[in-house]
C-alpha positions in Angstrom: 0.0 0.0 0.0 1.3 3.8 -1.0 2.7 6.1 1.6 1.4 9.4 0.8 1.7 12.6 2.7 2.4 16.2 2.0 0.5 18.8 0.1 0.4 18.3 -3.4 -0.4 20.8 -5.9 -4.2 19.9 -7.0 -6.9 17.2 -6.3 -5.8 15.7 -10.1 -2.2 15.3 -8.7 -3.8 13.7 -4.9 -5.3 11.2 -6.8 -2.9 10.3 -9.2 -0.5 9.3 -6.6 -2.8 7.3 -4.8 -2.3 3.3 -5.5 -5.6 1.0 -4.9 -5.2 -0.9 -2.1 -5.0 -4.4 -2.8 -7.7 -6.8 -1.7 -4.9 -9.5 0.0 -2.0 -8.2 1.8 1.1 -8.5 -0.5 3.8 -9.8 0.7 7.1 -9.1 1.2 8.8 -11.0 -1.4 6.2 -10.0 -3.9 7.7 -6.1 -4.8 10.3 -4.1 -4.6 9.9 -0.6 -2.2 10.9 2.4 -3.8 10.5 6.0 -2.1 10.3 9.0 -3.7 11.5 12.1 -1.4 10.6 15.3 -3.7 9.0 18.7 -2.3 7.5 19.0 -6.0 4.1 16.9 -6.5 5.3 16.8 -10.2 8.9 15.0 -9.8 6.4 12.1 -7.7 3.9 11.9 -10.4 6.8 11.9 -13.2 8.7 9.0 -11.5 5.8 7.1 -11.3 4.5 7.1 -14.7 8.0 6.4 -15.8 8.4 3.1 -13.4 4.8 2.4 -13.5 5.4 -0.8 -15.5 8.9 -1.3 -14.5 9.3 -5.0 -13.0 12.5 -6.6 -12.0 13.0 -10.5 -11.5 9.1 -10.3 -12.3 8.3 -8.5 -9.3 6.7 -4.4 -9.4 7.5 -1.7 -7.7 5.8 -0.4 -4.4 6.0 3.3 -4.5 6.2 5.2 -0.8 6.3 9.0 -1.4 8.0 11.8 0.6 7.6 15.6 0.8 10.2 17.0 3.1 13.3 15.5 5.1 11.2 14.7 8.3 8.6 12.6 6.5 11.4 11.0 4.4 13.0 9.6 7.8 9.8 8.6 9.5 9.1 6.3 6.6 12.0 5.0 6.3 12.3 4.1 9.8 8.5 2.3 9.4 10.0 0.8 6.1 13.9 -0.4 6.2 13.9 -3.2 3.9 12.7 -0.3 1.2 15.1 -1.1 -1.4 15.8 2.3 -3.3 15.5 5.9 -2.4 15.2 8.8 -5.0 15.9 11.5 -2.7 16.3 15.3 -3.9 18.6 17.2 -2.1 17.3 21.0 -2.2 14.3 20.8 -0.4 13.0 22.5 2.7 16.3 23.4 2.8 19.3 23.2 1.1 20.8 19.7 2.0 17.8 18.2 3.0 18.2 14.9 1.3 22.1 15.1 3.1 20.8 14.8 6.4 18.3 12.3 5.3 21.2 10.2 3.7 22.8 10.8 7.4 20.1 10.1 9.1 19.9 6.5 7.2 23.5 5.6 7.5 24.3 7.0 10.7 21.5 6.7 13.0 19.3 4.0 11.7 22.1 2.4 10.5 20.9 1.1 7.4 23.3 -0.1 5.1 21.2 -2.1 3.2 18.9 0.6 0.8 20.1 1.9 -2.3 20.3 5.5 -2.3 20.3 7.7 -5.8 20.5 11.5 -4.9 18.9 13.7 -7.7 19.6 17.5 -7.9 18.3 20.1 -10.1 21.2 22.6 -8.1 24.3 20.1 -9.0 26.8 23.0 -7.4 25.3 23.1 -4.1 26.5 19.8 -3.5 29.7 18.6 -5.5 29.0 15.1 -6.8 32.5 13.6 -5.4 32.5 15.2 -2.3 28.4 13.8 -1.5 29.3 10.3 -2.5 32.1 10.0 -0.2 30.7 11.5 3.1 27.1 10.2 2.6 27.7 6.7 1.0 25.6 7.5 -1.6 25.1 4.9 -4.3 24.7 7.1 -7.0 24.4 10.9 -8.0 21.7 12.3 -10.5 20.7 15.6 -12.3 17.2 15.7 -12.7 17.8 16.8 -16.0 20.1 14.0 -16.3 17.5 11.6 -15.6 15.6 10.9 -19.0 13.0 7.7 -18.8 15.9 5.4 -19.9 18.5 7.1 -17.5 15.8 6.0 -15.2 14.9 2.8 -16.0 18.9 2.0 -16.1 19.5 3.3 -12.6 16.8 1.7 -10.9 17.5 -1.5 -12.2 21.3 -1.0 -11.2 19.9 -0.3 -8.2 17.9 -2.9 -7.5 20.4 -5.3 -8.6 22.8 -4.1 -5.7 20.4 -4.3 -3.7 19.4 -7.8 -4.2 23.0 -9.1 -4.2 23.9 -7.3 -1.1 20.3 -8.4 1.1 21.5 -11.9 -0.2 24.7 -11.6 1.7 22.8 -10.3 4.7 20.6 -13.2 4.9 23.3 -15.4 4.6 25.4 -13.4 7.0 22.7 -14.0 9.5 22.5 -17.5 9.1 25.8 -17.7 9.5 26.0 -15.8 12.7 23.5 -18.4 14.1 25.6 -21.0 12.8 28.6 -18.9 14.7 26.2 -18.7 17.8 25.6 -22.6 17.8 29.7 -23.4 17.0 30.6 -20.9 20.1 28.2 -22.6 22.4 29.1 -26.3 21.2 32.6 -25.0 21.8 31.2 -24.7 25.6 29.7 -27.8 26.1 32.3 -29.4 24.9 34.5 -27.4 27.6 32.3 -28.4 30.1 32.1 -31.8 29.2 35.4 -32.6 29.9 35.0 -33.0 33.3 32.8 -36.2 32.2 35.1 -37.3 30.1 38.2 -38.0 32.3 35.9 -40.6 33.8 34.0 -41.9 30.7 33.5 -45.2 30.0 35.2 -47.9 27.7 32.1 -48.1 25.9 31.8 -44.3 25.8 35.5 -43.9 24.2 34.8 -46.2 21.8 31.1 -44.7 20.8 33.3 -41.5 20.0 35.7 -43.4 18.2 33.5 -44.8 15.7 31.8 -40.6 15.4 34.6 -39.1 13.3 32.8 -39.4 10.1 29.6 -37.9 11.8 31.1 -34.9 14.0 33.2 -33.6 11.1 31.5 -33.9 8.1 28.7 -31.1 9.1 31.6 -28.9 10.3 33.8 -29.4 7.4 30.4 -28.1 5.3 30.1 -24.9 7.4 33.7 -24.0 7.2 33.4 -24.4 3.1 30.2 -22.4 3.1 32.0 -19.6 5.5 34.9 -19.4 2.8 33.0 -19.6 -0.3 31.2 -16.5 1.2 33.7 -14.8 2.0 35.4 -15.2 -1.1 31.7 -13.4 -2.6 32.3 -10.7 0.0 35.8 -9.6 -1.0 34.7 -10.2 -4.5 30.7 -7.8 -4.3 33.3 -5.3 -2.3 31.4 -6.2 1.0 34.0 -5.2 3.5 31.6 -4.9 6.1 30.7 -8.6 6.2 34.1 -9.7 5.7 34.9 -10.0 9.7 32.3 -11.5 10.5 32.6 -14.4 8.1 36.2 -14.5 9.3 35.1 -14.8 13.3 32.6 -18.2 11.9 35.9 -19.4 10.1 37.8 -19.4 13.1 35.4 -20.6 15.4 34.7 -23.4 13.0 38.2 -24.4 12.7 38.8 -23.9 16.4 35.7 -26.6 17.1 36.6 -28.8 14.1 40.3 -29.1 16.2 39.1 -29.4 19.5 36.7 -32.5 18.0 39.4 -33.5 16.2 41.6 -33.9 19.3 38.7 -35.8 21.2 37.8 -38.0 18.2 42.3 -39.3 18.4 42.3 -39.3 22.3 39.1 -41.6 22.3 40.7 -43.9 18.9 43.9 -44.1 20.7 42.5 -45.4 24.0 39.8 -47.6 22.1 42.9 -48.9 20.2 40.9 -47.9 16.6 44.0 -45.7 15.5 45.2 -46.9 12.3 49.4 -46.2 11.5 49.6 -45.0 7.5 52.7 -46.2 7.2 54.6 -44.2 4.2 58.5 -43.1 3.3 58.9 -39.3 3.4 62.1 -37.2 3.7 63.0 -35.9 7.5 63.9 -32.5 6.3 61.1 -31.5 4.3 58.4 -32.7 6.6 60.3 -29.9 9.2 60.6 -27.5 7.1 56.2 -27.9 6.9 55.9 -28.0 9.8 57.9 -25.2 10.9 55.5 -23.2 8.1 52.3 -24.8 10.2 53.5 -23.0 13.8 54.5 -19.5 12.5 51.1 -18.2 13.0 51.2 -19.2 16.6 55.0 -17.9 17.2 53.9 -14.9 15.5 51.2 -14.4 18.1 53.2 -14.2 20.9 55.8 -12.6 19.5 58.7 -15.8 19.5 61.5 -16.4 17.4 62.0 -19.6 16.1 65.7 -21.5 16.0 66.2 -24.8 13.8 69.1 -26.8 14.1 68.9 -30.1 11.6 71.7 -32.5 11.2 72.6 -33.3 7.8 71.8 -37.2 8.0 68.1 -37.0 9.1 67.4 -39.1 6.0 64.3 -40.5 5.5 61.8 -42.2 7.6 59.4 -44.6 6.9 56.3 -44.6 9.6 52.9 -42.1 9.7 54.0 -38.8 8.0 50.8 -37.5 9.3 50.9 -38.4 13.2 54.7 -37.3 13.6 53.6 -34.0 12.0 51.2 -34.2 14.1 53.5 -34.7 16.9 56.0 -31.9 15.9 53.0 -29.6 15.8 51.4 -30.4 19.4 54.8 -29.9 21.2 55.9 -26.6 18.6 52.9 -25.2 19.2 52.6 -25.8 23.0 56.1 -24.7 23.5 55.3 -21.3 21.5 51.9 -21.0 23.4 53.5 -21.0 27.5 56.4 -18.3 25.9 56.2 -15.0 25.3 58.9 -12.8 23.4 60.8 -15.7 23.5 63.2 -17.8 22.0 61.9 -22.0 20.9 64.7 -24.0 19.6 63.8 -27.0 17.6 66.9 -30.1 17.2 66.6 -33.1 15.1 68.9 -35.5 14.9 69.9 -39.4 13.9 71.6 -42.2 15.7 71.6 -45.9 15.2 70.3 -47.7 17.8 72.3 -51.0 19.0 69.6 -53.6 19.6 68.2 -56.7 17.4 64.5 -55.7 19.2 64.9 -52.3 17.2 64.6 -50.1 14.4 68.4 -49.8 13.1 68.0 -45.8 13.4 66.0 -43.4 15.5 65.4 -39.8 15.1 65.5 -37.5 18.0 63.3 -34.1 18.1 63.9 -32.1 20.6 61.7 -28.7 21.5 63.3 -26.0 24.1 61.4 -22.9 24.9 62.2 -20.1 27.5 58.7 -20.3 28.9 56.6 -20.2 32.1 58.0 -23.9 32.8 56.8 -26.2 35.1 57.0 -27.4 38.6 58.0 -30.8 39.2 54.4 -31.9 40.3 52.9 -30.2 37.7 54.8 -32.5 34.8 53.8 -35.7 36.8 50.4 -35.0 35.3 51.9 -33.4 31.6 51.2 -36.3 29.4 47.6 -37.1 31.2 44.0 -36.0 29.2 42.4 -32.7 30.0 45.5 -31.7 32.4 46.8 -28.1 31.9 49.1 -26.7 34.7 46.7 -24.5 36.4 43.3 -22.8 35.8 44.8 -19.9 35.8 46.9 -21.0 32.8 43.4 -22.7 31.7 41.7 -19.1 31.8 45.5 -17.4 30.2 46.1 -19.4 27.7 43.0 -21.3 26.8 42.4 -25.3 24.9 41.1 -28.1 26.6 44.8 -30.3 27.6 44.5 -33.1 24.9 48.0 -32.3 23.0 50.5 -33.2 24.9 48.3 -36.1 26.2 47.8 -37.4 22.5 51.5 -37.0 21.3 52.3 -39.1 24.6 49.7 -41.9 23.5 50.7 -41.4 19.7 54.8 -42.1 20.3 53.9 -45.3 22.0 51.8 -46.2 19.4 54.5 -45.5 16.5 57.7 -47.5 19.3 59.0 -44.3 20.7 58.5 -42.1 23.5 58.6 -38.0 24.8 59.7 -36.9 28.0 60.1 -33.5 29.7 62.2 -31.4 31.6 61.7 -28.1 33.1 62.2 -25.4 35.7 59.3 -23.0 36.9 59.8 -19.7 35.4 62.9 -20.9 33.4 61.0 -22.7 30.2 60.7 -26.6 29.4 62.7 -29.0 27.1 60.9 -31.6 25.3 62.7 -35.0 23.5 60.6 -36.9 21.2 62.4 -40.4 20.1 61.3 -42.4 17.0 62.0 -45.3 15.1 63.4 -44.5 11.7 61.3 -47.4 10.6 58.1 -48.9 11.7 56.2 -51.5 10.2 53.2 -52.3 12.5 49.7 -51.3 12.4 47.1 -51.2 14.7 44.8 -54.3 15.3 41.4 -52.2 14.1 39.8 -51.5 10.9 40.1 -47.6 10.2 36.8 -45.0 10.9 
């Protein structure tokens, strides 16, 4: 149903303006709202003959008129999904239609509605200048708008429109998505309590959920970068944050499930070895690539010292990268503006029971260290030093636990030394060679 308010020039011009009221309520989805905001009767009654058959994606417009710069914001305010705004500027006064762009952006904050200034006074308000302060979509001389200049700019117009309300929809399904990750993320905290005393039956039940717990994830974390790719591509900065913040909470939740799902397949024995050759150095030199994020954060320097006969290896590439990456990234966490030095080397082992060669890793940080009760419990599931360093430094204490379980599994074993205040020294031996695989049939 028409707006209308004002005085317009004659009883002909009242009625002309008027739209019949439809006998059903239309709904939303069935037009487009455009609002005229004019001081002249005439520039209403113009635009509206001009548009009158106008339809985009097979829908009409719904035209909502304005006479001065206080009307103009009180129907907006009762309409914000209007989709275009013809606004004049040189009405009551002379930047009228500037403080009702202002007035949009800036107090109602909508960000959302197409605006299209037209002027018949172009000087009073220099095109360039308007465009930039006002985020104005577009700039018009009224003698400038002919019925195909106007036909062209409302359907540019409407086409922004339409693209940008699609990201806003998706936006806000994705923040309810983000909503849901953050508070799975605190259940899952909260859970862990449970878990330290969970069943054989219950470990196992989690084991067998890797293909069920990460698939959904995995398809919000695609949908969050596909539109965020559209984002920076449309030039919508403004949603570009936000899609980040649902990326990093998915990715955050898809490791802390992650982490659960190898603790519980480790202790359920249903962790399978994918044994494979790979060379030592390069799969350092990854890995070293996978923390700097994390040293970067806390402001750490990283110091790699590699023996030239590292060789190769021929075990799980993936669960000794994985192990590299749990104690790098743990070391880098508990230090700040410090120094972590990583040292790999090779010795042959003496012994018919073993591999001919191991490889040592070895991970010093000048950190918070430890006391010696507190490494007792290091290598145990869900321990973290403190809650203190629980509240500090965040994560839910599987790492270390998991690299512990995951060099028995692979023949070789971590230890740790460490003074309080004085940082921590972790030594990770492993067979150069390792031919066994667990028992179980892989998730």
């Amino acid at each position: 149903m028409i707006q209308h308010s004002g005085e317009p020039n004659s009883e002909d011009d009242q009625l002309s303006f008027v739209d019949p009221v439809p006998s059903d309520p239309i709904d939303k989805s069935d037009y487009w709202k455009v609002m005229l905001v004019d001081d002249k009767a005439e520039a209403h009654q113009v635009a509206r003959l001009a548009l009158q058959k106008f339809k985009f994606e097979d829908k009409p417009l719904q035209f909502i008129s304005a006479y001065s710069a206080d009307e103009a914001q009180r129907l907006i305010e009762a309409h914000p999904d209007t989709a275009l705004i013809l606004l004049d500027i040189v009405m009551e006064e002379n930047d009228s239609g500037l403080k009702v762009a202002s007035y949009i952006r800036n107090i109602l904050k909508n960000r959302l509605v197409r605006i299209v200034l037209r002027t018949g006074q172009p000087g009073q308000a220099p095109e360039e200048a308007v465009i930039m302060d006002y985020d104005i979509n577009d700039y018009k001389t009224k003698t400038e708008l002919t019925r195909a200049k106007l036909l062209t700019t409302v359907m540019g117009a409407l086409r922004s429109y339409r693209d940008i309300q699609t990201v806003e929809i998706n936006r806000q399904e994705l923040a309810a998505l983000y909503a849901d990750l953050e508070k799975s993320h605190s259940d899952l905290a909260q859970a862990k309590e449970a878990a330290e005393t969970a069943s054989q039956a219950k470990t196992t039940f989690l084991a067998n959920m890797s293909h069920e717990l990460r698939t959904p994830l995995s398809a919000i974390l695609g949908y969050a970068q596909l539109l965020h790719e559209d984002a920076t591509e449309l030039g919508y900065e403004e949603f570009e944050a936000d899609l980040l913040k649902i990326q990093s909470a998915g990715e955050h939740l898809l490791l802390l499930v992650n982490e659960i799902l190898d603790i519980a397949k480790l202790q359920a024995d249903k962790l399978i070895l994918q044994i494979e050759q790979f060379t030592v150095q390069a799969l350092i030199e990854e890995v070293v690539s996978q923390v700097q994020t994390t040293l970067d954060a806390h402001n750490n320097r990283l110091e790699v010292d590699l023996a030239e006969n590292l060789g190769t290896m021929k075990t799980d590439q993936g669960r000794v990268r994985q192990i590299l990456r749990n104690v790098l990234d743990n070391a880098a966490k508990f230090t700040e503006n410090g120094t972590i030095r990583l040292t790999v080397q090779r010795e042959a082992v003496l012994s018919s029971n073993s591999s001919p060669d191991r490889l040592i890793f070895q991970v010093s940080d000048t950190g918070i260290g430890m006391s010696p009760e507190q490494m007792e419990h290091i290598f145990e599931p869900f321990t973290q030093v403190d809650m203190s360093t629980r509240r500090k430094y965040g994560g839910i204490g599987l790492g270390l636990a998991i690299t512990h379980d995951l060099c028995q599994l692979m023949d070789g074993e971590i230890t740790v030394t460490s003074h309080l205040g004085q940082g921590s020294v972790f030594t990770v031996w492993l067979p150069a060679e390792i031919t066994k695989r667990s028992s179980s049939s892989q998730d």
